[in-house]
N, CA, C and O atoms as CSV, one atom per row, in Angstrom:
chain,resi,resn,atom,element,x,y,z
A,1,UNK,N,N,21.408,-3.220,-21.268
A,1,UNK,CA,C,20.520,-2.244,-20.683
A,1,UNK,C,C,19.211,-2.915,-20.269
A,1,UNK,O,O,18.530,-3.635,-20.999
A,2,UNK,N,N,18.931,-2.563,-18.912
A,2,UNK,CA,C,17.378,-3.387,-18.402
A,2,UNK,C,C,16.353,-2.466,-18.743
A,2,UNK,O,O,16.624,-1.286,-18.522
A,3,UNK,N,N,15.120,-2.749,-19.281
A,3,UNK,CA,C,14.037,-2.316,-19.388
A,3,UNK,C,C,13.539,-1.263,-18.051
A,3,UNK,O,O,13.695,-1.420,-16.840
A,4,UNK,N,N,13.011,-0.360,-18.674
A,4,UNK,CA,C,12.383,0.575,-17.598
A,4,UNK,C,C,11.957,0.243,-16.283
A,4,UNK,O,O,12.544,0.490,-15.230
A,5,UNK,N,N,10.613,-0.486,-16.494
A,5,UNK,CA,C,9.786,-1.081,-15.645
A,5,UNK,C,C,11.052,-1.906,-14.325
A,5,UNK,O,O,11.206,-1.675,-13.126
A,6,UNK,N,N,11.908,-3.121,-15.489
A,6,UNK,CA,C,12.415,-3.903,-14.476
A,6,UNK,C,C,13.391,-2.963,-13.589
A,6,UNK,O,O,13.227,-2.978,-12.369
A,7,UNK,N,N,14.421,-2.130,-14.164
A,7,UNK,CA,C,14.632,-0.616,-12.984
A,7,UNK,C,C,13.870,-0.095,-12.108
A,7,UNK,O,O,14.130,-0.104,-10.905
A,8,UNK,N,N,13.029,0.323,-12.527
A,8,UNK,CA,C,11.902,0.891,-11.597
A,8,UNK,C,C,11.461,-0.165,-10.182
A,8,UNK,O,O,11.335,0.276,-9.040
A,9,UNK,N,N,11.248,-1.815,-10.624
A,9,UNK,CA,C,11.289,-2.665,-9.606
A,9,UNK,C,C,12.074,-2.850,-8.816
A,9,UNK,O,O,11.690,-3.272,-7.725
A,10,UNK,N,N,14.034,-2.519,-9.133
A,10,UNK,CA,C,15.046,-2.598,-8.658
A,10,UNK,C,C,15.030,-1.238,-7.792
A,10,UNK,O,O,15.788,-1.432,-6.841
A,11,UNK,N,N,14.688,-0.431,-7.751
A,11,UNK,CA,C,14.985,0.933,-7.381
A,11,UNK,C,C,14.103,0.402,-5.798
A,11,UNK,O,O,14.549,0.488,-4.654
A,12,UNK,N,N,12.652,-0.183,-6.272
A,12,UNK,CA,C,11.568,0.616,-5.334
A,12,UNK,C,C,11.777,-0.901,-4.647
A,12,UNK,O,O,10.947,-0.998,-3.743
A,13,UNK,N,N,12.820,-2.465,-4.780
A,13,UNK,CA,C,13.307,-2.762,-4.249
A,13,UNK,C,C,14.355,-2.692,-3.322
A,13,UNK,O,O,14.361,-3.187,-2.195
A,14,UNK,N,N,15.246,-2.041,-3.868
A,14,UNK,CA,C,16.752,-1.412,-2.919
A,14,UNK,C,C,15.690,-0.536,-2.008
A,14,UNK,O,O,15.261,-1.132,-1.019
A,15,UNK,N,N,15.203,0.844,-2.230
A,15,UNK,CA,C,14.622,1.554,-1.285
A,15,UNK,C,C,13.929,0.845,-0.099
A,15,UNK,O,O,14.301,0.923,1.072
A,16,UNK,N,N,12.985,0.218,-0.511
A,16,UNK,CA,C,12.314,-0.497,0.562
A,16,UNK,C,C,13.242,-1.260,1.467
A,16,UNK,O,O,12.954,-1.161,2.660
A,17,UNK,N,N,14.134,-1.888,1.217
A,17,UNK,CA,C,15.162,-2.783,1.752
A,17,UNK,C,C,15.911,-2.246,2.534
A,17,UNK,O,O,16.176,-2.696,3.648
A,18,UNK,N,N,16.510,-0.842,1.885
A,18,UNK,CA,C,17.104,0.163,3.518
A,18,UNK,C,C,15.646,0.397,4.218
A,18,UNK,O,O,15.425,-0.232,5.253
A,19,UNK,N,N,15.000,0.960,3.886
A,19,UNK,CA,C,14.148,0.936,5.244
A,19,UNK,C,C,13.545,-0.442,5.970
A,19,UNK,O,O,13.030,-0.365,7.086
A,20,UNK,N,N,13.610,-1.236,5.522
A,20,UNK,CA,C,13.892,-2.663,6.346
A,20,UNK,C,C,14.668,-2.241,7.130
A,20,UNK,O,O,14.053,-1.744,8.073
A,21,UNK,N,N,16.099,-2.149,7.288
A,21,UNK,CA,C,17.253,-2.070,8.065
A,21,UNK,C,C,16.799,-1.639,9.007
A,21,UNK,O,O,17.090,-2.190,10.068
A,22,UNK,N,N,15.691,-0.207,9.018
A,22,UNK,CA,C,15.606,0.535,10.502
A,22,UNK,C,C,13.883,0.904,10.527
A,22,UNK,O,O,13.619,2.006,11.008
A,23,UNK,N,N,12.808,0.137,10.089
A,23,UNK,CA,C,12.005,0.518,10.016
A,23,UNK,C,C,10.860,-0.760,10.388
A,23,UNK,O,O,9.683,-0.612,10.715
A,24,UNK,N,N,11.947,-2.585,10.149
A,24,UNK,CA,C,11.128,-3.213,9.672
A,24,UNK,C,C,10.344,-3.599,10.560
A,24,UNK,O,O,9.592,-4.443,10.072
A,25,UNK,N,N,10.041,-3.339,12.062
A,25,UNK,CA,C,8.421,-4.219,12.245
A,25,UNK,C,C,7.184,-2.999,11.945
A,25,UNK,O,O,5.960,-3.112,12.005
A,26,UNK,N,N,7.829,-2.104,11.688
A,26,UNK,CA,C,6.295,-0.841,11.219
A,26,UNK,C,C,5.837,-1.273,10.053
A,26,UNK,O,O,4.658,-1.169,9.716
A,27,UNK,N,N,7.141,-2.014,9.050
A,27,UNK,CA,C,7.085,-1.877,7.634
A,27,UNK,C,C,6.028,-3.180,7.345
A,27,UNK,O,O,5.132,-3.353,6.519
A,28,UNK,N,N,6.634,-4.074,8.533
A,28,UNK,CA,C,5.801,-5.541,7.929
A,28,UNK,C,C,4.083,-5.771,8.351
A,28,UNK,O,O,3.212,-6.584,8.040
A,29,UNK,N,N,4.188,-4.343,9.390
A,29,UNK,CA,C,2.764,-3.742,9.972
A,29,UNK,C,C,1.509,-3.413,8.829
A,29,UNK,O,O,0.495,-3.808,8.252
A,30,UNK,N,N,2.279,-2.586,8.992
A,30,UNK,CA,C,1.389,-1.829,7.551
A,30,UNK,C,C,1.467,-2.162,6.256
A,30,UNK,O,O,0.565,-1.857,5.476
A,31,UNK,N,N,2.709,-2.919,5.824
A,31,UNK,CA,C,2.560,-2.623,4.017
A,31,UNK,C,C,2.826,-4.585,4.094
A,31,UNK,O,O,2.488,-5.160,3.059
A,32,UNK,N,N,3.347,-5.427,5.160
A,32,UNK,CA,C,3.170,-7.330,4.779
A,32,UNK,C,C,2.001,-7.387,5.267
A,32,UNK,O,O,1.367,-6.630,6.003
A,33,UNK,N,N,1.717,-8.627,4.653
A,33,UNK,CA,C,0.194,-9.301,4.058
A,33,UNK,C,C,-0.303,-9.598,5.586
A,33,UNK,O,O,0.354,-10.408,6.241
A,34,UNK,N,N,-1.337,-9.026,6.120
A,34,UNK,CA,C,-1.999,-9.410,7.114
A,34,UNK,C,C,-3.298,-9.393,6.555
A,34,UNK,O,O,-3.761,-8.273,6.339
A,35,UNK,N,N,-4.297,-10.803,6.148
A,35,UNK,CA,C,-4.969,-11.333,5.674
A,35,UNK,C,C,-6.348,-10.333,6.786
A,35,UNK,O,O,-7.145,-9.544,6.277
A,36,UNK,N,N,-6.301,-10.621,8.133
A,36,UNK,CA,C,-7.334,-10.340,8.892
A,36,UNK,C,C,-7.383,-8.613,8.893
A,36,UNK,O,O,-8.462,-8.067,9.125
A,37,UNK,N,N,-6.270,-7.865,8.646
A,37,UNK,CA,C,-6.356,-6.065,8.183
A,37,UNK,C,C,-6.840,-6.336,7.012
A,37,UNK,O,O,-8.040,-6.085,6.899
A,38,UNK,N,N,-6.170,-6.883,5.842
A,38,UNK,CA,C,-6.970,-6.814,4.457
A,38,UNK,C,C,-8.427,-6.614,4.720
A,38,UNK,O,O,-9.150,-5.804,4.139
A,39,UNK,N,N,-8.874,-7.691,5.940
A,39,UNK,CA,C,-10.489,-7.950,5.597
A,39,UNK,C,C,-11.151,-7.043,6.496
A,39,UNK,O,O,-12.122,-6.499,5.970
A,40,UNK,N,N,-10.892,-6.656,7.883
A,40,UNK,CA,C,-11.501,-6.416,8.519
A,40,UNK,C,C,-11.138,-4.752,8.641
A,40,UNK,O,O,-11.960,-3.953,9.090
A,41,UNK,N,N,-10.199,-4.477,8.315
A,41,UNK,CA,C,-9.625,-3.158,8.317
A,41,UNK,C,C,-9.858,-2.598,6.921
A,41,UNK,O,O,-10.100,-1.394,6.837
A,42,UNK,N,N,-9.807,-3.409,5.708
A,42,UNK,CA,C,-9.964,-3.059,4.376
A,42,UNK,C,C,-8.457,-1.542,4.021
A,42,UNK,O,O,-8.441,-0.370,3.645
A,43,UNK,N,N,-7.125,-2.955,4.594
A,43,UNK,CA,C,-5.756,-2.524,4.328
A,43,UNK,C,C,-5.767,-3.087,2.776
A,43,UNK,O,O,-4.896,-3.910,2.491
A,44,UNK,N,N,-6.615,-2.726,1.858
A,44,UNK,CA,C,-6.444,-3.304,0.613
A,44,UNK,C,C,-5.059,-3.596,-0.039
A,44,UNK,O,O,-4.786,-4.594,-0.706
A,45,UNK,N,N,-3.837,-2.067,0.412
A,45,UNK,CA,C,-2.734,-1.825,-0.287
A,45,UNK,C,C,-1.694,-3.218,0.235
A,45,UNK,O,O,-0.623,-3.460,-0.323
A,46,UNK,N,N,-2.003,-3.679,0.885
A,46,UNK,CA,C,-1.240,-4.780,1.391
A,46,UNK,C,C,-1.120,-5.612,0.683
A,46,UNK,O,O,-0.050,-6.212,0.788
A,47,UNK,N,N,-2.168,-6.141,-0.474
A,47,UNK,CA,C,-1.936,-6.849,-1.288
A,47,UNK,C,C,-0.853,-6.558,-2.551
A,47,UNK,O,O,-0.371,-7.320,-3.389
A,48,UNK,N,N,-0.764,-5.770,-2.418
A,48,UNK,CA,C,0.314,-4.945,-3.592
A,48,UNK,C,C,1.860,-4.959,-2.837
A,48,UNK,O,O,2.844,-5.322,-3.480
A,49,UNK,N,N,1.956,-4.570,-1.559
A,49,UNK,CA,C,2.820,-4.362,-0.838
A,49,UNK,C,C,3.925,-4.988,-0.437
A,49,UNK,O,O,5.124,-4.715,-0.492
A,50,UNK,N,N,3.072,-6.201,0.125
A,50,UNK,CA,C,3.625,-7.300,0.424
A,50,UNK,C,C,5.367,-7.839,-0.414
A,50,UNK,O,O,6.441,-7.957,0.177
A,51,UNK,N,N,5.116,-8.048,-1.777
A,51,UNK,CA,C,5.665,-8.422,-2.338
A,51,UNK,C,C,7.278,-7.177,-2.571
A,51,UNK,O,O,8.247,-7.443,-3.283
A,52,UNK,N,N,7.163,-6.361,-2.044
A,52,UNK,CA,C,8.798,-5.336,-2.048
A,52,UNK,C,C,8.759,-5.730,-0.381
A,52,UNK,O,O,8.911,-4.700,0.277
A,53,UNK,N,N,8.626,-6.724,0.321
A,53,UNK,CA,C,9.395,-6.758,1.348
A,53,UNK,C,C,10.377,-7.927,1.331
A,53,UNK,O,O,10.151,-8.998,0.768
A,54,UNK,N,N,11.460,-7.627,1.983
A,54,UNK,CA,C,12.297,-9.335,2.243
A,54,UNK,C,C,12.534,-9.505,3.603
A,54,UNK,O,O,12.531,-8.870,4.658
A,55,UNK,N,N,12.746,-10.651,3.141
A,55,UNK,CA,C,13.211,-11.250,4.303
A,55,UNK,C,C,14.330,-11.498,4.497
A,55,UNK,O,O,14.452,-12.665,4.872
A,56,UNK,N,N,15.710,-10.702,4.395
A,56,UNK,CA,C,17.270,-10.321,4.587
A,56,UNK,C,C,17.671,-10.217,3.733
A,56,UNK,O,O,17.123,-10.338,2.637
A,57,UNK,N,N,19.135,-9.868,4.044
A,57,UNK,CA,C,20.116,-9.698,2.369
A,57,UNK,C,C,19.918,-11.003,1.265
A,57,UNK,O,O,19.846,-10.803,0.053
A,58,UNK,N,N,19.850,-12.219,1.813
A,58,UNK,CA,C,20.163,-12.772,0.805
A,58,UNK,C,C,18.725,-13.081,-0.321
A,58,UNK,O,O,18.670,-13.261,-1.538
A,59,UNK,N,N,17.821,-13.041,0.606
A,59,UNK,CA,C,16.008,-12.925,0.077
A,59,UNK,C,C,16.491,-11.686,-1.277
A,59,UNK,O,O,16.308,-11.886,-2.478
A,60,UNK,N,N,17.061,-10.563,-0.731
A,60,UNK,CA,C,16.790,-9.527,-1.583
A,60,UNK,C,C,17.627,-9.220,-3.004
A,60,UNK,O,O,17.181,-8.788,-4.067
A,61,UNK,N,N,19.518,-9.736,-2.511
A,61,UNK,CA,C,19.728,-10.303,-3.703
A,61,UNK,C,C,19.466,-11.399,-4.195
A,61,UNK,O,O,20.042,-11.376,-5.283
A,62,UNK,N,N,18.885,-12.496,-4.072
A,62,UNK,CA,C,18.412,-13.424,-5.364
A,62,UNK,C,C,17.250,-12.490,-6.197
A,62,UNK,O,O,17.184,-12.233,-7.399
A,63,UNK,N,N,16.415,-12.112,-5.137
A,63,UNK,CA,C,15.486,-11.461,-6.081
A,63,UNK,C,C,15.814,-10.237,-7.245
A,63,UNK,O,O,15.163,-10.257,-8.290
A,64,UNK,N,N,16.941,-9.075,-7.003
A,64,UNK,CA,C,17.476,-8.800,-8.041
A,64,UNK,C,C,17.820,-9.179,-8.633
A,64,UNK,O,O,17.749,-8.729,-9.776
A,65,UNK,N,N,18.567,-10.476,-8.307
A,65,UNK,CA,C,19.248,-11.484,-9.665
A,65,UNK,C,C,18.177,-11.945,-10.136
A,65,UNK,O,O,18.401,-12.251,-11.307
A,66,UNK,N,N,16.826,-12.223,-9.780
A,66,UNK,CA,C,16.281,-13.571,-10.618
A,66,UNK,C,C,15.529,-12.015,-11.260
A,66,UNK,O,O,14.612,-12.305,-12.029
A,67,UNK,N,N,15.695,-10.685,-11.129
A,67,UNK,CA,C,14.884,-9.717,-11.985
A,67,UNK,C,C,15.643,-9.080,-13.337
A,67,UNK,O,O,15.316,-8.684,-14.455
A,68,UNK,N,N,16.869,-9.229,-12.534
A,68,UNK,CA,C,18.129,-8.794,-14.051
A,68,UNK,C,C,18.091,-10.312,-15.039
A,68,UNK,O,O,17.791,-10.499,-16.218
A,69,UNK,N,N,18.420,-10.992,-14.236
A,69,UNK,CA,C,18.449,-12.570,-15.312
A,69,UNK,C,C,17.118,-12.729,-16.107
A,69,UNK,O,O,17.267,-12.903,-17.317
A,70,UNK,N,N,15.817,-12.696,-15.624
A,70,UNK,CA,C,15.035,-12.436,-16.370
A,70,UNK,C,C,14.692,-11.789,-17.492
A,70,UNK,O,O,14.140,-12.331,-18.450
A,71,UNK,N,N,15.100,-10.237,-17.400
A,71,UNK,CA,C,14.420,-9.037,-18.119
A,71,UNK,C,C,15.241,-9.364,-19.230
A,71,UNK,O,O,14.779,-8.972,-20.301
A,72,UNK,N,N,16.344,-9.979,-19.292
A,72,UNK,CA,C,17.538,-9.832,-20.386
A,72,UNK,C,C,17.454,-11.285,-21.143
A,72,UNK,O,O,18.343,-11.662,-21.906
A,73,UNK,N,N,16.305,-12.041,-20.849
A,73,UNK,CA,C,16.017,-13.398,-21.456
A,73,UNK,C,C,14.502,-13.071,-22.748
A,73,UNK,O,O,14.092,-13.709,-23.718
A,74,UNK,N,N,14.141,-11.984,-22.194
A,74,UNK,CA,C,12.772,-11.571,-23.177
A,74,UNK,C,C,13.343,-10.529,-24.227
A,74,UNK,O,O,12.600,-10.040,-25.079
């Protein structure tokens, strides 16, 4: 059984990832790291954001794997 939290990362990973499929240059607009919105726009949430996007299937399963292989090592 995986810990709450690391579910909760898997969930609001898979979600984000279908909307990749049909959403992604709005998605990498608004919520990937554009350093010059961070500053000049004060897109603060981008810094948080960034990190539930991928970059294709295989970006997105390693990253579930390296989140299940993890949670079950602590």
């Amino acid at each position: 059984s995986l810990p709450k939290a690391t579910k909760a990362l898997i969930y609001i990973c898979a979600g984000v990832f279908i909307l990749e499929l049909f959403l992604k240059s709005q998605l990498i607009y608004y919520f990937g790291l554009i350093p010059l919105k961070v500053i000049d726009s004060f897109w603060v949430w981008q810094i948080v954001t960034y990190i539930f996007l991928h970059g294709g299937f295989w970006h997105f399963f390693f990253n579930i794997l390296m989140l299940k292989c993890l949670s079950t090592q602590v």
